[in-house]
C-alpha positions as CSV (number, residue, x, y, z in Angstrom):
1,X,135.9,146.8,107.0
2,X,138.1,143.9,107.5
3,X,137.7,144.5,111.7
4,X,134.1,144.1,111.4
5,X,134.2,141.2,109.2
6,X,136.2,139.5,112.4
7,X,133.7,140.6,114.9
8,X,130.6,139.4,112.3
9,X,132.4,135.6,112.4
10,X,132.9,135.7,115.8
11,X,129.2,136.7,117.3
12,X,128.1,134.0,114.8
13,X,130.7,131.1,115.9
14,X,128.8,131.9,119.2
15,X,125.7,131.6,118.7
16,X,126.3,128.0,116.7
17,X,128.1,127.1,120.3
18,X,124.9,128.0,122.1
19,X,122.5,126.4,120.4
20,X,124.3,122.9,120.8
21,X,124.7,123.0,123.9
22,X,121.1,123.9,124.4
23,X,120.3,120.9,122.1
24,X,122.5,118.5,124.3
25,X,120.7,119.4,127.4
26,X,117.3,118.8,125.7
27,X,118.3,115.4,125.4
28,X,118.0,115.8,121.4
29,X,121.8,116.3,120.5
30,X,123.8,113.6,118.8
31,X,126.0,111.8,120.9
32,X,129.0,110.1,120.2
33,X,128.2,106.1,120.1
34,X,131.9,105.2,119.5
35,X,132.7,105.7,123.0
36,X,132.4,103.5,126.3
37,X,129.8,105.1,128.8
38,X,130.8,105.0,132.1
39,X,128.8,103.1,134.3
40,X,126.4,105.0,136.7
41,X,127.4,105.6,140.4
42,X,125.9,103.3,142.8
43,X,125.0,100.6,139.3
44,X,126.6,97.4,140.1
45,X,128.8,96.1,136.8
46,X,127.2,93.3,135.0
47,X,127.6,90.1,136.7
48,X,129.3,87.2,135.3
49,X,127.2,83.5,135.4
50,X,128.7,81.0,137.0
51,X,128.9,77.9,135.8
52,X,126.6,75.0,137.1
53,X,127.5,71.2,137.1
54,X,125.7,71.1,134.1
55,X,127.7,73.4,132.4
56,X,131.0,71.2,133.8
57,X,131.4,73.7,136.4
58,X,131.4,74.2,139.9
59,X,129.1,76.1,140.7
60,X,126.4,76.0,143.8
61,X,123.5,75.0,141.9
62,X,125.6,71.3,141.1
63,X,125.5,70.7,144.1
64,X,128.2,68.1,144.2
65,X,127.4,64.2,142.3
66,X,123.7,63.6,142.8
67,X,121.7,61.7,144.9
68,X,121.0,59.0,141.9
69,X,125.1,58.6,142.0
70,X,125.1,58.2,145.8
71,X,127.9,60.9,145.9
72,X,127.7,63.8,148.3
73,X,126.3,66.9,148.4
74,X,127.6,70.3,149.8
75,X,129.5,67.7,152.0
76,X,126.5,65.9,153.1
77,X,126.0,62.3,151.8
78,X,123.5,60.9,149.9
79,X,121.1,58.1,149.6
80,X,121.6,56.2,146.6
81,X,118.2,56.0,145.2
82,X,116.8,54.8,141.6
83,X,115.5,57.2,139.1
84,X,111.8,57.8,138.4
85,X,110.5,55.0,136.5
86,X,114.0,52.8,136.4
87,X,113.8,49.3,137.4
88,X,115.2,48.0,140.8
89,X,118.5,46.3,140.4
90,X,116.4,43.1,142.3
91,X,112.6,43.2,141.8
92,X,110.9,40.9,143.7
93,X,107.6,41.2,141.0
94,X,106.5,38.0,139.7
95,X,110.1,36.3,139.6
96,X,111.7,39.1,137.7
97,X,115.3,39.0,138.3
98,X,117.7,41.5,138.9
99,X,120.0,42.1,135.9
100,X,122.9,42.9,137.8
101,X,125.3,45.9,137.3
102,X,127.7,47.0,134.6
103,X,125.4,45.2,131.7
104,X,124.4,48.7,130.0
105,X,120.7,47.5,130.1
106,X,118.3,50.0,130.4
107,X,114.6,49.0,131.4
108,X,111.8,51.1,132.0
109,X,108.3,50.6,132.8
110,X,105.4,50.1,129.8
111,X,102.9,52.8,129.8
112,X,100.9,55.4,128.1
113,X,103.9,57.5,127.0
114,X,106.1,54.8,125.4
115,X,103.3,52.7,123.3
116,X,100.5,52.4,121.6
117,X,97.4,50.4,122.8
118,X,94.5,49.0,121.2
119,X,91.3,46.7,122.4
120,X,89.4,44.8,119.3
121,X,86.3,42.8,120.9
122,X,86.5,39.2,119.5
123,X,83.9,36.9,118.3
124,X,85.5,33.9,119.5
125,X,85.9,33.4,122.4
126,X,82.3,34.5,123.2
127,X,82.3,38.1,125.1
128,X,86.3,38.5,125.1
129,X,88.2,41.5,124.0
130,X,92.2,41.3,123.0
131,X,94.5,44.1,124.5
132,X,97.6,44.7,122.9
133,X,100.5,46.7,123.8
134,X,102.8,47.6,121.3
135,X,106.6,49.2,122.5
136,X,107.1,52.1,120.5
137,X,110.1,53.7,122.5
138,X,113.4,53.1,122.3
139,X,113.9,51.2,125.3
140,X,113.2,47.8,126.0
141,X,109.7,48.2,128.6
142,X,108.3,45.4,131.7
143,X,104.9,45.1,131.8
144,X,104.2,43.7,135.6
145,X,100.9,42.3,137.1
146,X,97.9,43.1,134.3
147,X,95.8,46.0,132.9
148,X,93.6,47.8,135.2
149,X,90.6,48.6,133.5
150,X,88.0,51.3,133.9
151,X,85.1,51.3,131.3
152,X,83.3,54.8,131.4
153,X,83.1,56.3,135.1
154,X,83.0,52.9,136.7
155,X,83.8,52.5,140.4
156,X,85.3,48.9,140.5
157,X,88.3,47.6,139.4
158,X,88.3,44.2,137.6
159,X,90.2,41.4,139.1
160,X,92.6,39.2,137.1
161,X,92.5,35.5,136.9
162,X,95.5,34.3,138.9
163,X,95.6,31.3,136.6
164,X,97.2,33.4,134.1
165,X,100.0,34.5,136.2
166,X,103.0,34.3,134.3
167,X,106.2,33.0,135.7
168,X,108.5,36.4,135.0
169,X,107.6,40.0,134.5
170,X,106.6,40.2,130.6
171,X,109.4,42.6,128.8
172,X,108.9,43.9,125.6
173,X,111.8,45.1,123.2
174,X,111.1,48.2,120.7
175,X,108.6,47.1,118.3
176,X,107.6,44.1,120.3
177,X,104.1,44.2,121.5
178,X,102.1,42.4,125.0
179,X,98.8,40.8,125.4
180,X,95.8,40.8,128.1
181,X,92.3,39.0,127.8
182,X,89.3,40.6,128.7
183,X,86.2,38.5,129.7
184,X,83.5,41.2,129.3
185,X,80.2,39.6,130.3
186,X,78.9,35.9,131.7
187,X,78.1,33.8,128.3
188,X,75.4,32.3,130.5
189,X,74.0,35.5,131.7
190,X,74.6,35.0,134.8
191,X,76.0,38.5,135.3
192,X,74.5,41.6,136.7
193,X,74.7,45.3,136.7
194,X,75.4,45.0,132.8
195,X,75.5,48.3,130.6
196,X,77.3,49.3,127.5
197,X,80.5,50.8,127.7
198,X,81.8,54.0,125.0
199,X,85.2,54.5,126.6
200,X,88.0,52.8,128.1
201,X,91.2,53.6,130.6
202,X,94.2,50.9,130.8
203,X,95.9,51.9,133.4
204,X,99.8,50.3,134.1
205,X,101.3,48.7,137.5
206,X,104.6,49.7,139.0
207,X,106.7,46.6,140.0
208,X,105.1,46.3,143.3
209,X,101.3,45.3,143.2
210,X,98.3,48.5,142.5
211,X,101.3,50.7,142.3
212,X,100.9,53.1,139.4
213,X,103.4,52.1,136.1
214,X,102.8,55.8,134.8
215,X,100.2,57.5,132.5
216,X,97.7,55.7,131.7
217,X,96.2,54.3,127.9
218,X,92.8,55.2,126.5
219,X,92.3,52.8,123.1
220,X,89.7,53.5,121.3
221,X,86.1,50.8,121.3
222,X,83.7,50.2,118.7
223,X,81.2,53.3,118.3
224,X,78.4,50.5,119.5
225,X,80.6,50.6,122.9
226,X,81.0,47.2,124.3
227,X,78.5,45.6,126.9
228,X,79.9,44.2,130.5
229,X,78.4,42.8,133.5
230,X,79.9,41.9,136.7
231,X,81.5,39.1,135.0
232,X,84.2,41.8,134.4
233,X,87.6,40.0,134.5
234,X,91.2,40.1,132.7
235,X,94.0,37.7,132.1
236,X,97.6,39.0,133.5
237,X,100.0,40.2,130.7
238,X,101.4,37.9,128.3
239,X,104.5,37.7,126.3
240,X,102.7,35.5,123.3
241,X,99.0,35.7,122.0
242,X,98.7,32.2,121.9
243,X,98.5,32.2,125.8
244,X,95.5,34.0,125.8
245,X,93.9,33.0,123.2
246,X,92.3,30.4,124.2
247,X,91.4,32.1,127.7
């Protein structure tokens, strides 16, 4: 009896044996998740990232000091050139000096993305409407030449009265704002090819004339739109309101 008891546990301990292996190979068994698996033959290892000059490192993407440092790169030097939108060390805009190096100034150009700008028709002077541009970044911003204004889909640009020239590139500090004059129509009707207006584009100068300052400014008019002729003309950009308000 106790001979066939042994045999009974044994055929049975075999049979267990089988059917995990058989479970294993269905891909349904258990496996051990404790333990490293080995990588697979021909799998290259995980690569490491290299570090790039941004991260402090070395690496090829860095590409040595960049070309706005005037340092070399991959052993080849560089041009030392300005970065998009900085002002030129010595503008030769409307007298605008140069402030020199080492001062910690940083100066960028007004536009669309750094401030806010509204046009409010006035009754006095007859046919005029007031653009102001108010700095809302954090850097102090020049405003070079004047506004270049498109009413609508209109094919002409205005021109600006040179009388109204200043005699230094208007720069306004955060939270300062800038003035243009807009002489919308002839007060003696002398103008032609008049037709009311529902939209308006400012558009900003670089520091070298018709060259673009950056995105551009669409204040909102009046839901009467504003009427203009050919008479179409704008002051250049002014530090005070008083100098165009008499324009």
């Amino acid at each position: 009896m106790r001979l066939r008891h042994i045999r009974l546990l044994a055929a049975t301990g075999t049979a267990v044996a089988a059917l995990a292996l058989t479970a294993c190979g269905s891909g349904t068994g258990t496996e051990d998740e404790g333990a490293a698996q080995p990588a697979a033959a021909g799998t290259p290892a995980a690569k490491t990232p290299e570090r790039t000059a941004a991260d402090g490192g070395t690496g090829s993407t860095g590409g040595g000091k960049g070309s706005a440092e005037g340092g070399t790169a991959n052993g080849t030097p560089v041009a030392r050139t300005h970065a998009p939108g900085a002002r030129p060390d010595a503008s030769a805009s409307q007298g605008r000096q140069g402030t020199g190096t080492g001062t910690g100034r940083s100066v960028v150009l007004c536009n669309g993305t750094n401030t806010t700008v509204t046009a409010q028709p006035l009754d006095r002077p007859l046919n005029h409407m007031l653009l102001t541009v108010k700095n809302t970044g954090g850097k102090t911003c020049d405003l070079p030449y004047y506004p270049v204004l498109r009413f609508d889909e209109m094919q002409w640009v205005p021109q600006a009265d040179e009388d109204t020239r200043p005699q230094a590139v208007v720069s306004l500090a955060p939270g300062e704002s800038g003035y243009a004059s807009v002489l919308l129509s002839a007060a003696d009707g002398s103008g032609t090819g008049g037709r009311t207006a529902h939209k308006l584009t400012v558009a900003f100068q670089g520091y070298t004339p018709n060259s673009d300052g950056g995105p551009s400014a669409t204040p909102a008019l009046p839901a009467k739109g504003v009427f203009y002729d050919s008479a179409l003309k704008v002051t250049f950009w002014q530090q005070d309101l008083d100098a165009v308000a008499g324009w």
